[in-house]
N, C-alpha and C positions, 0 to 999 in steps of 0.2 A: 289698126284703125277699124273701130265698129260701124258699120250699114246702117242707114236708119231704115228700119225693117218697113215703117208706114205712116202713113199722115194721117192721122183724125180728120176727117173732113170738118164736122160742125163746129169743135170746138177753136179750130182754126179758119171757117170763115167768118167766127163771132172775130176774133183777136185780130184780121186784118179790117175787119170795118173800123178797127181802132184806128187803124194806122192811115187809111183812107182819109178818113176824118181829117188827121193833123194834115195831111196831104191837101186838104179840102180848103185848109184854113189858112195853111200857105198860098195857094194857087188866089182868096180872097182877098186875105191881106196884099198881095201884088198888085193886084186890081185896084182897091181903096186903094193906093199907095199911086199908083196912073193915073187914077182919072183926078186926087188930089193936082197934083203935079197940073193937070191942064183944068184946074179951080171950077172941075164937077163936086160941087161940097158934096151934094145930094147921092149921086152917084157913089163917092168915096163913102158917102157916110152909110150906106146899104152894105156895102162890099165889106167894112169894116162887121158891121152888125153880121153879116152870114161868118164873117170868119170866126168873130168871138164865139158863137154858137156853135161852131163845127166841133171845139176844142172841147166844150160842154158835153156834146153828143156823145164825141167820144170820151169820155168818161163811162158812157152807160153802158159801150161795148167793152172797155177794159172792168167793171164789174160785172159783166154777165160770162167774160168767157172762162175764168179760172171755176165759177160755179158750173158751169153749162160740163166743163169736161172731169168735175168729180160728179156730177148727177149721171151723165153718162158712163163713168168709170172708163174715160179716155185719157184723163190727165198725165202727161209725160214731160221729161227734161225738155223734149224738143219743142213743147207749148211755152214752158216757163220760157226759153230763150227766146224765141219768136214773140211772145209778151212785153219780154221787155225793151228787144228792137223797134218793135211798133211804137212803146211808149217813149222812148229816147225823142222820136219825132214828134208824134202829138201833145206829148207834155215837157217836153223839152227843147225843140230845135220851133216849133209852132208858139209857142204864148212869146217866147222873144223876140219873135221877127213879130209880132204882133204887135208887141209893145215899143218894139224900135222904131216900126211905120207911124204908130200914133204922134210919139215922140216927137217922129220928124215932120209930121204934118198940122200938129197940135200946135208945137213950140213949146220949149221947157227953158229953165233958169239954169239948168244942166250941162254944159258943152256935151257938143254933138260927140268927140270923141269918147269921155268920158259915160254918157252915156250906152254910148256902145257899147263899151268895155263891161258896163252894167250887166246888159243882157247880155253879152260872150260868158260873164261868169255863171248868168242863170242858167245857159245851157249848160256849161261845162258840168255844174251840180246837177242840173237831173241827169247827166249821164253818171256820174259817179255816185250819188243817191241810188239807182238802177242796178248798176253795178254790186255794191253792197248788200242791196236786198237781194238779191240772187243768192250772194253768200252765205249771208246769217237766215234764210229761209230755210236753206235744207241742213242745217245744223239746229234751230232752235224752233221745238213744236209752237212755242208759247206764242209766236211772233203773228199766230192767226188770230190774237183778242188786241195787237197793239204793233206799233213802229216805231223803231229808232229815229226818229228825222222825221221830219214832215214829210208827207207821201207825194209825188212825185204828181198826179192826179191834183189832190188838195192842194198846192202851189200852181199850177196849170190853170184853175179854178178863180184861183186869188186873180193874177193877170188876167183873165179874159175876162169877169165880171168885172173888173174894175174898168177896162177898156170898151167895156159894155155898158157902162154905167155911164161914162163920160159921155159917149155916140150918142146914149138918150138924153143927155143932156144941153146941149146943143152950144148957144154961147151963154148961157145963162154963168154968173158967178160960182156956181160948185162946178162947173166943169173945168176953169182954170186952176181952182184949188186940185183937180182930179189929176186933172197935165204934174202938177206940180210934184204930187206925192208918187205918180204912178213909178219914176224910177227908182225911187228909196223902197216902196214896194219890192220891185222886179230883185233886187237886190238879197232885199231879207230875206223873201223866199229862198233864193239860192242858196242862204248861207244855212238857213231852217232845213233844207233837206238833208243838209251834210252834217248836222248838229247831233248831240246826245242824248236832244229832248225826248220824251216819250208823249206818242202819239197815240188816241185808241181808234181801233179798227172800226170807223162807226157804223158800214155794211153788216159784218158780223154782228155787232151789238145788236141793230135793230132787227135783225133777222134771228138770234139765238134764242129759244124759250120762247114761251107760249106768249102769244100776241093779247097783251092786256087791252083793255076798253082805255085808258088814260092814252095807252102810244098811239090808238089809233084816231085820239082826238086831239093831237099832236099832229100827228099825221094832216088832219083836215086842216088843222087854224096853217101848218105852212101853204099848204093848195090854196086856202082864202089868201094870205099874204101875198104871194107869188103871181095870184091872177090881178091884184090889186096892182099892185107894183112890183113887178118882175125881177128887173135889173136891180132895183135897191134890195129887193128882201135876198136875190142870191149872192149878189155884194156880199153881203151883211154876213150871209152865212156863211162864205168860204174865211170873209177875213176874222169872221169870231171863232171858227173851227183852228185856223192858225195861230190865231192866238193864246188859243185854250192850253196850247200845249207849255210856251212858258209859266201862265200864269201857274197850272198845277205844279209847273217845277217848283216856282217859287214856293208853294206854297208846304210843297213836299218836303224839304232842306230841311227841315226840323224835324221828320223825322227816318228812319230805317230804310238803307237800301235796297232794292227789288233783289239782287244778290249780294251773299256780305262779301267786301275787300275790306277787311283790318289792316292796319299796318301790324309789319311784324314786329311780335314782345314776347322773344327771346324769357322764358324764365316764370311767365305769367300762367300760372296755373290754377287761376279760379274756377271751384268747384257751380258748377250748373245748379239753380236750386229748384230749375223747371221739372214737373212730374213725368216720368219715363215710363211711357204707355202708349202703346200701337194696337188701335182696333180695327180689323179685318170681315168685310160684310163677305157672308157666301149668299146663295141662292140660285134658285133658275132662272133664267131668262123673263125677262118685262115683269120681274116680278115687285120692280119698285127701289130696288139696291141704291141707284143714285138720285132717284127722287127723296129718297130718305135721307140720305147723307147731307143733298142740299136743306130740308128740313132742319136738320142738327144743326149745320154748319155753316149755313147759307154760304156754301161756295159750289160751283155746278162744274164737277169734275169731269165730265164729257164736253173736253177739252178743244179735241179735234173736230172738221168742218164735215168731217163723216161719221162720226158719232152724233152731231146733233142732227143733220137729215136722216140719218136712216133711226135715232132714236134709241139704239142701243151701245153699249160700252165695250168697246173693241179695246180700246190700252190700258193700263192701270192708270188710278186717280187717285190722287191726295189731297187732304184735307185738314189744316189743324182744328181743334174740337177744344173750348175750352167749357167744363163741366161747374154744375153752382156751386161748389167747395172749392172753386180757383184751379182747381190740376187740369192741365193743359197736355194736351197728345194729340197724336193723329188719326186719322182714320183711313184707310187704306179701299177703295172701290173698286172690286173685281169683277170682270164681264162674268155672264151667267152663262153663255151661248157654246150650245158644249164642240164648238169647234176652237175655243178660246179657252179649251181646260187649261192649256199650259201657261198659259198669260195668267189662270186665277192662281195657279200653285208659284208661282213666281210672286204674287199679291201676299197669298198665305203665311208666306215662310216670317219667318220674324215675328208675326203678330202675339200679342198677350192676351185677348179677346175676339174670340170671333160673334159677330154680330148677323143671325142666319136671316133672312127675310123670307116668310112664306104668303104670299097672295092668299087672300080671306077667300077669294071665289074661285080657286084650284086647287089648293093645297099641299102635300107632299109631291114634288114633280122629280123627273128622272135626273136632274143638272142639283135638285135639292137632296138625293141621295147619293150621288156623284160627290161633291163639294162635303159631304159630311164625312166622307171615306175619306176623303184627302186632309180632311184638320185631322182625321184619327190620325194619319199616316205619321201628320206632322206633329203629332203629342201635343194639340194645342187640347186643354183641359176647361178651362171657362167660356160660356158662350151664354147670352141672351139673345132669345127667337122674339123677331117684330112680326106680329101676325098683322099684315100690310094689304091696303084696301079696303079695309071694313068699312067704305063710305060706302059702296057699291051693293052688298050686303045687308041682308037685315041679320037680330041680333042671335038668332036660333042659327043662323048658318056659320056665322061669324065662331060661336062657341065651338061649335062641332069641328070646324079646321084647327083651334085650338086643343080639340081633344086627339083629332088623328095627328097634328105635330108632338103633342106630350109621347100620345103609344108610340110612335115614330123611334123617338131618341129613346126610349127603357130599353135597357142593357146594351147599352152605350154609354162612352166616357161623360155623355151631353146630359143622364138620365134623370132629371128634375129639372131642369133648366127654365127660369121662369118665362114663360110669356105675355109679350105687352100687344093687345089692340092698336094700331095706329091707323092713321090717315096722312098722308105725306097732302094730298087734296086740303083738306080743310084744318090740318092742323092737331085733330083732338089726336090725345095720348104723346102727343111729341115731348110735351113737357113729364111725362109719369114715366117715359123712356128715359129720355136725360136724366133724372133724376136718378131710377135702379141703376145706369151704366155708372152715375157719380159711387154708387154705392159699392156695388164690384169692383168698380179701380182701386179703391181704398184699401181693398183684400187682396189683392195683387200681388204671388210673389216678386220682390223685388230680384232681378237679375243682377246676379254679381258683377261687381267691377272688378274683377280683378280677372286676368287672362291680358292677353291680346289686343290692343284692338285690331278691329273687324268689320266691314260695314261691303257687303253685296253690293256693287252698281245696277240700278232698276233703270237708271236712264243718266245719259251724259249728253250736255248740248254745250254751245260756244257761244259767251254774248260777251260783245266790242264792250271796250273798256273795262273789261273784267277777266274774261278770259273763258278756259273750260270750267265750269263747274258740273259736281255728277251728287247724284242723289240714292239712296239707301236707306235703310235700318240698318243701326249701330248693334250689331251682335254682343260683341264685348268691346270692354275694353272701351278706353277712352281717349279723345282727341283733342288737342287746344290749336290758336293760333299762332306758327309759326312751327310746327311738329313736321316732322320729316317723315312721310309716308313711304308706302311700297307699290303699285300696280302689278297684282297677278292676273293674269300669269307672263304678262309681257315684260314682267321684271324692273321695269321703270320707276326709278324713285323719283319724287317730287316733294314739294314745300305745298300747307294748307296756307292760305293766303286769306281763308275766311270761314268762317264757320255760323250756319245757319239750324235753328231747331224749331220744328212747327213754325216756320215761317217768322223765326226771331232772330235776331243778331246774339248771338251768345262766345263769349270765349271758351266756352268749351262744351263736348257733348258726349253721352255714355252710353252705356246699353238700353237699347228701347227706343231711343230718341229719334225720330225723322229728322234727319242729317242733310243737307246740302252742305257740300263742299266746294270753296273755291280754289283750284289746284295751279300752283303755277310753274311756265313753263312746258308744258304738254298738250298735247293735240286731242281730241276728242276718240281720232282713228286710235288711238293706243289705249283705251278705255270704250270698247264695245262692249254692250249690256251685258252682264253675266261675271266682268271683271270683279275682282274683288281688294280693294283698297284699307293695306293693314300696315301694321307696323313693320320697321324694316327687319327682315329675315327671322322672320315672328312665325310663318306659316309654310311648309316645305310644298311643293308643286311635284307629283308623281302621276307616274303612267297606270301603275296600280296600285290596290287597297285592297283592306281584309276589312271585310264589313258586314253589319248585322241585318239579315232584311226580314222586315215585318211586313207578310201579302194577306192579300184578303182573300175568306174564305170563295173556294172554287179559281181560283188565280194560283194555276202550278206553276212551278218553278222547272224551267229546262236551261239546257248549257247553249244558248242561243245569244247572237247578238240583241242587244239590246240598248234603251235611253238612256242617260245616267244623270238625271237631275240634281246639279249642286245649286241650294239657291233658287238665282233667278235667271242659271243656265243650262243649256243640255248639251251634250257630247255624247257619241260613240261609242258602245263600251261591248264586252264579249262579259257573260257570266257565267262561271265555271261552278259544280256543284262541287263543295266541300265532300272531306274525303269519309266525313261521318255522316252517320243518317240523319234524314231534318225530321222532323219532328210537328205536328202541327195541332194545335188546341181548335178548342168548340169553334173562339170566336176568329180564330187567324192562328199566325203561327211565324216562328223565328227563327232562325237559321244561321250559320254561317258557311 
């Protein structure tokens, strides 16, 4: 049994004003619900309005505390469970009893038992809604831009504006229609938390990326709405935010699912006629890597809610890219921050193109000589350098970082490598980039199909209704749906249940390809980053190897413990010096 070593204090007095709240809004609602009973309208109808509000309030504390303890760098298991004990009561056991009091003092067309029964299930679902999100949060990164079910908050929301909405309305004729719908309301919400709809994050949304002049006039028309007419315009906006979420399903069903599930076809071996090509950005730190990438590809691969506050790229990001001659591939975004070398050579590995980024008003930096050793290391051979910033720059400075990138790379694999001017800012050269990268793809050695297949897991997560899925570059070798796989080195065979490239549904996929796999049967625990998923008894697992190593010059070789990079893993290793003498050239040297 482990100790809990210590409390956060702030980010846990933010998460109990949640729970306060719903505490608040029961203690009102009882009240309204008394002084009903002895036909204080006026009285009940106060006590109701503080309660509906309490439930509101605390919303603002369950969004402030999960931010408050990663700004702080407090965030722990024992916040996330305390989060969602709090909210089990303020959005879950508080908008029922809220809505049951109305109910009963309102009058409905409802029987009173049935009724009940309504909001006993709405509880039941935000606790099991709750429950859930616990689960598939520390399993699946992605689940910080969207939700499974209607959140737990957003349903809380529904109920208490709507109970809000009535109380302002007093006996006028929309308030009986209000009585009327509010239990079929109380209802759907329950069944919407527990649902497979997909929900987006809209805190994240409106807080990720730089705050344009349109959202922040967005922002004002709701403050005008709201002071106008309060109760209607929050109405409005909890029940069109719940809403939003079937409509886009509906609307989705035509086409591709966020992970592929095929059914299985046994024998179906259609060749992929998507283009198999992986480009890899190096560079140093803020030097613009994933500003450029969202340029290209308009997707913003700083992914996680600590990448986008602190601003820089702590995990790998992907991207599909598709170029004006139609070939479709991915893009691969590696942190610069040379505390995160091993996170860019785990990026590296696989790629066909490395795509260097050098800042117009720095230029060659220590993380941009760093990250060029390691494509040597890894024989990657073609690269286009994005000379990045040139908004900030005039044109005399701008050349001249172009001239120390060219001297830079002579006598190096990289040694002409063209360089393109851009602005991730305002755009210019994005399209003259796009374009030379369409032209390079084209020359591309193609990677054999023939071998193995092979594909490194970079990341493996767990999402309901689907199952584990893990993600990779296809080394070799190739995979369709319904193929019996291997998991090294845990030895675990599995069935692919679906197969995904650049973010497409495809029956099958080959070397090069940005691969998502949906594996069935198996747990994500038996697929830690670094696994490698291949054909069955295709690839042998040993303790030792004779192997060739190419160091960089001033980097001796001793018979010392050392890292042993496979991929996108590291392990332990002793290096013993061969029994012949090494040997070493101008530029490096190779050994066995």
């Amino acid at each position: 049994m482990r100790k809990l070593k210590g409390i956060v204090l702030l980010p846990t007095l933010v998460t109990l004003g949640n729970i306060l709240c719903g505490f608040a809004a029961v203690i009102f609602a009882a009240r309204g619900f008394a002084d009903a009973r002895m036909n204080l309208a006026a009285d009940a109808a106060h006590h109701f309005e503080i309660g509906a509000w309490c439930v509101i309030f605390g919303m603002v504390f369950d969004a402030l505390d999960g931010r408050v303890a990663r700004m702080t760098g407090q965030a722990s298991k024992f916040g996330a469970e305390l989060d969602s004990l709090c909210d089990v009561v303020t959005f879950g056991l508080a908008p029922a009893f809220l809505a049951w009091v109305t109910m009963q003092t309102c009058g409905t067309i409802i029987p009173q038992k049935v009724a009940t029964a309504m909001c006993g299930v709405y509880a039941a679902c935000a606790a099991l809604r709750l429950a859930r999100f616990n689960v598939e949060t520390t399993l699946d990164e992605e689940a910080h831009m969207s939700f499974r079910g209607l959140p737990s908050p957003a349903a809380a929301g529904v109920v208490a504006s709507i109970c809000l909405l009535r109380n302002s309305q007093g006996d006028s004729p929309l308030a009986v229609w209000i009585v009327l719908a509010l239990p079929f309301a109380v209802l759907a919400c329950g069944l919407a938390m527990v649902s497979n709809v997909r929900y987006a994050h809209m805190v994240n949304k409106l807080l990720r990326g730089r705050r344009r002049f349109t959202r922040m006039i967005e922002v004002v028309l709701i403050a005008v709405l709201v002071a106008l007419e309060k109760e209607m315009t929050i109405a409005f906006g909890f029940c069109a935010y719940a809403a939003s979420g079937p409509i886009l399903w509906v609307f989705r069903r035509g086409g591709a699912p966020e992970i592929p599930i095929l059914p299985p076809t046994p024998g179906r071996r259609n060749r992929s006629s998507m283009a198999s090509f992986v480009i890899g950005t190096a560079g140093h730190i803020d030097h613009g890597k994933t500003r450029l990438v969202r340029a290209l590809t308009g997707v913003d691969t700083d992914r996680l809610a600590e990448e986008q506050r602190r601003g820089i790229t702590i995990e790998l990001g992907f991207a599909p890219i598709r170029l004006p001659s139609g070939a479709r591939g991915g893009v691969v975004d590696v942190p610069g921050h040379e505390r995160l070398v091993r996170t860019m050579v785990a990026g590296a590995t696989g790629i066909d193109l490395a795509l260097l980024v050098v800042a117009a008003d720095e230029g060659v930096m220590p993380q941009t000589r760093e990250h060029l050793d390691i494509l040597r290391l890894l024989e990657v051979s073609r690269m286009v350098v994005a000379l990045s910033k040139t908004d900030v720059v005039d044109a005399d400075l701008a050349e001249l970082a172009a001239e120390e990138v060219s001297s830079h790379l002579q006598g190096t694999p990289f040694a002409g490598s063209p360089v393109v001017p851009v602005s991730s800012a305002t755009g210019d050269g994005i399209e003259a980039l796009r374009a030379l990268l369409d032209a390079v793809v084209t020359r591309l050695p193609r990677r054999p199909h023939e071998g193995p297949f092979r594909v490194p897991v970079d990341r493996a997560f767990s999402m309901r209704g689907f199952g584990t899925v893990v993600t990779g570059t296809c080394v070799s070798g190739r995979v369709s749906v319904a193929d019996e796989v291997e998991v090294l080195p845990a030895r675990v065979r599995t069935r692919v249940r679906g197969v995904q490239v650049h973010g497409q549904t495809v029956p099958e996929a080959g070397p090069s390809h940005r691969v998502a796999l949906n594996l069935q049967g198996i747990s994500t625990e038996d697929i830690p980053r670094g696994s490698v998923v291949c054909a069955p008894d295709s690839v042998p697992v040993t303790s030792m190897a004779d192997v060739r190593l190419h160091y960089l010059e001033g980097q001796p070789i001793r018979e010392v413990a050392a890292s042993l990079r496979t991929s996108v893993n590291s392990v332990k290793a002793r290096l013993y010096r061969a029994r012949r003498k090494l040997r070493a050239t101008k530029e490096g040297g190779s050994g066995g």
